[in-house]
N, C-alpha and C positions, 0 to 999 in steps of 0.2 A: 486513395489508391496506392499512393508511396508514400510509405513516414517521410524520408529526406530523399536530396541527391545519390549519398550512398547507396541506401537498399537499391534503390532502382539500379545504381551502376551492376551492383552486385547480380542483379536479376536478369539482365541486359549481358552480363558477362557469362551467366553459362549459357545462352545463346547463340552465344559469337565462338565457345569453345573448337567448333570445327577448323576454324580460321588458324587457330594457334599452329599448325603445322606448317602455314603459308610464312610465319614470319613476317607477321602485321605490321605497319605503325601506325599507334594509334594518336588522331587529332582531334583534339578537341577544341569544340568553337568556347570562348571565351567569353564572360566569366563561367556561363550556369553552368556549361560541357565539361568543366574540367573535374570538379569532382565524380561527375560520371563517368570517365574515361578514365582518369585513376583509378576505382574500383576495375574494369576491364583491365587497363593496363598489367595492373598486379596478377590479375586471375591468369591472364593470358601470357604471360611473362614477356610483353612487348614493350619496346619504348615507347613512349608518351610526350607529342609533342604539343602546339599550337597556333590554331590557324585563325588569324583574328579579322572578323567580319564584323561591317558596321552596318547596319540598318540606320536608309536613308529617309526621315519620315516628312513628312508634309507640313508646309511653313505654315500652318497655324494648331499643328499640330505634329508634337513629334515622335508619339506613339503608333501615329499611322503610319504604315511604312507603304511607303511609292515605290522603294526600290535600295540598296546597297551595294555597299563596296567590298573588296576584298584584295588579295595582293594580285596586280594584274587584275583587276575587273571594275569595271563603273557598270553597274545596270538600276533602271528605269523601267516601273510595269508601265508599259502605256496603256494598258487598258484604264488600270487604277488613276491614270494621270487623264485621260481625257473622261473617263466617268466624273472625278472631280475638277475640271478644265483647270488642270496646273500644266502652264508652258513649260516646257524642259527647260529652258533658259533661265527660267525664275526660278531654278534648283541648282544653279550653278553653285553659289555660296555654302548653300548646304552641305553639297555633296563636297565642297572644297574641305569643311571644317568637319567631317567626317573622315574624309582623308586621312588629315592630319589626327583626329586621335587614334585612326588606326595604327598611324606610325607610330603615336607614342605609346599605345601597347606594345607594339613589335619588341621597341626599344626597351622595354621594362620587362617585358616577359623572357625577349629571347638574349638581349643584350649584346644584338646584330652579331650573334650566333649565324653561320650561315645556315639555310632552311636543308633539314637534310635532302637525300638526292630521291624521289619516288617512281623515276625509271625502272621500270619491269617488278616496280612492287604492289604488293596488297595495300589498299589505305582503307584501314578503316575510321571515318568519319563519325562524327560523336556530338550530340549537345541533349540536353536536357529535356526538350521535347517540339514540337512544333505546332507553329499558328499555320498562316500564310504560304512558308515554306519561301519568303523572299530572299533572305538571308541565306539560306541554306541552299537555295538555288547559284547565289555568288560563289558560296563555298567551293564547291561541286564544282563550276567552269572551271576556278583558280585553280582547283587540286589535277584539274585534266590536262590543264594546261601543261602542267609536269610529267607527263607520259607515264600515269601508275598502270602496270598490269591491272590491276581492279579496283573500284572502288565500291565499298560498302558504307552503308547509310543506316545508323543504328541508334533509335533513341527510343526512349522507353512510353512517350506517348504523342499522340499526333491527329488530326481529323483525318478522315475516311481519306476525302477529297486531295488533301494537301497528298498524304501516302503516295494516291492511285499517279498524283502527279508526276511524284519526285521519282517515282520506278523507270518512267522512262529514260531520265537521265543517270541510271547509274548500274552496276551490273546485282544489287541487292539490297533490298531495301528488310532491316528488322525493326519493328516498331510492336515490343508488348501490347500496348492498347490504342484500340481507337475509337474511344466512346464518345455517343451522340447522345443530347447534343453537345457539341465540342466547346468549352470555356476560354480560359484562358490558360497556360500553360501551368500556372500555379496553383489552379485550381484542383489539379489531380495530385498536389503533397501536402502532406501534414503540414512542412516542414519548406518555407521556401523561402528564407531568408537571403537576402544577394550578401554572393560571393564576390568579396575585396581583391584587390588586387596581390597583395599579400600573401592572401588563404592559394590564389591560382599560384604565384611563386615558389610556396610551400610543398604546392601535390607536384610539381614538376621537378623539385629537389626531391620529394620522397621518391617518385617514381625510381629517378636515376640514380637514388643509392639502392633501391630494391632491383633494381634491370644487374646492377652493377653483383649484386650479391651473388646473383643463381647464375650466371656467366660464367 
């Protein structure tokens, strides 16, 4: 469906074109988001920040996500938790060491940058595509907590279900595809090698010598 991150950002960005007038900023969940939010970012000539969420998965397995964290947020599905009878309390530790490598993204990516101010602005919200929508559910509280004029919710693929969900919580939801049955999120690229810490360091220094240019 998408050779890489790129196309998609690219195909996702003339999308969001209407937004360019609002004077966006754009966040992208880290690692998969940030090359897709770069492409937007460029297009739309917005700054390009990041908002790093951890998905908190289940102690005998850590790809099953219970629930995550985010800056200000600790959430728990309890549906998911009492379908699989996991006590909250025996996710203490997880959710502890979750935490902390949130922080230690923070610290690598922003380099306790302070978070800029999203009082009375557009956010629009960015990652790669969605499963569950648990992660992106944290995202979303943290970013509201910040009092943005609006938030938009933008990724190039996602299930039906998760979609119909996440609209509730935010004033727009763009999602190019939502094809059934729904895989895994890497399933719809050619091209879906993980993105290093590095490579996100990199798009956020290009962004801002590109923000920096057309100014």
């Amino acid at each position: 469906m998408f050779q890489d991150r790129q196309e998609a950002g690219q195909k996702l960005a003339q999308k969001l074109k209407p937004y360019q007038a609002e004077n966006p900023l754009i966040l992208a969940l880290p690692r998969g988001g940030v090359p897709v939010g770069f492409e937007v970012a460029k297009t739309l000539k917005a700054p390009l920040d990041v908002l790093v969420v951890r998905k908190v998965g289940a102690p005998w397995n850590s790809e099953l996500g219970v629930g995550a964290v985010a800056p200000g947020v600790q959430m728990l599905d309890e549906v998911s938790l009492h379908i699989l009878d996991i006590k909250p309390a025996s996710m203490k530790h997880i959710v502890d060491q979750e935490i902390q490598e949130m922080n230690r993204r923070l610290h690598l990516y922003r380099q306790d940058q302070a978070f800029p101010a999203l009082t009375g602005r557009t956010v629009i919200l960015i990652d790669d595509g969605l499963a569950t929508g648990i992660t992106t559910r944290a995202a979303i509280e943290s970013v509201k907590k910040l009092n943005p004029a609006k938030v938009i919710l933008a990724v190039p693929v996602g299930p039906a279900q998760t979609v119909r969900t996440l609209k509730k919580l935010v004033d727009k939801v763009v999602c190019l595809e939502t094809p059934s049955p729904f895989y895994a999120v890497g399933s719809f690229y050619q091209n879906f090698m993980q993105v290093s810490d590095e490579e996100v360091i990199s798009f956020l220094t290009q962004a801002a010598k590109i923000l920096k240019s057309v100014k």
